[in-house]
C-alpha positions in Angstrom: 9.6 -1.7 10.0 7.3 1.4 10.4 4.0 1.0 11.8 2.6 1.7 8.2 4.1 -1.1 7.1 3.7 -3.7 10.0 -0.2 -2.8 10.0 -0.5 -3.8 6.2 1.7 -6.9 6.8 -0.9 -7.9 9.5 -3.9 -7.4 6.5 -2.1 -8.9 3.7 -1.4 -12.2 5.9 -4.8 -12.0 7.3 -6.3 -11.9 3.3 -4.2 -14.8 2.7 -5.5 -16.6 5.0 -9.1 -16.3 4.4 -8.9 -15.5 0.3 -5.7 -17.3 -0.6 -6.5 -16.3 -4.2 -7.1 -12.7 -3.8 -6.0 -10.4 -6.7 -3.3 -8.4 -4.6 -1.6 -11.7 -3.5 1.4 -11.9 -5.7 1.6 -8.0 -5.3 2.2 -8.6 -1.1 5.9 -7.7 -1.1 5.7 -4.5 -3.2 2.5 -3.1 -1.1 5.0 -3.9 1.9 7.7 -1.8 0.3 5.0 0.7 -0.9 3.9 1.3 2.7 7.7 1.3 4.4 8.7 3.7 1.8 4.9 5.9 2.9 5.5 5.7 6.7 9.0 6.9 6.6 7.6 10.1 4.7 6.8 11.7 7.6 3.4 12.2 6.9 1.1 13.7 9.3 -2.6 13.1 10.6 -4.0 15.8 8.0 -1.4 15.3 4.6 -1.4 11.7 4.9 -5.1 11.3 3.2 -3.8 13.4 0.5 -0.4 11.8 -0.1 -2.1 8.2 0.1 -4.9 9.5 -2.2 -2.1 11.2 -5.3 0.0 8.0 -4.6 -3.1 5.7 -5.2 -4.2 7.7 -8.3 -0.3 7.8 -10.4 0.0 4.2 -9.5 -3.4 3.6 -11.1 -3.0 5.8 -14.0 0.4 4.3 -14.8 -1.2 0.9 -14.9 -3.9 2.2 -17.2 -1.3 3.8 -19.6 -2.7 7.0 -19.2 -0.4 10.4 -18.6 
């Protein structure tokens, strides 16, 4: 488990917890793989922002049914 994915496993439980109805709920395990597959990247300090930020934007897009 990288630390990427260990830290978000810690604030997914943690939002269970205290909003066990919160939208991302039922999405838990695919963040989880999202974030393993990120921190074996090998991102670094300054192209992590970036990487996170195109990743965020397609998966958003996709969603929206836009090209």
């Amino acid at each position: 488990m990288t630390n990427t994915q260990s830290h978000a496993k810690r604030e997914l439980e943690l939002l269970a917890k205290t909003t066990p109805d919160a939208i991302v709920t039922p999405f838990a395990n695919e963040i989880l793989a999202l974030c393993e597959a990120f921190g074996k990247s090998g991102q670094s300090g300054s192209s992590a922002p970036y990487t996170a930020s195109a990743i965020s934007q397609t998966i958003k897009k996709l969603m929206m049914f836009e090209t």
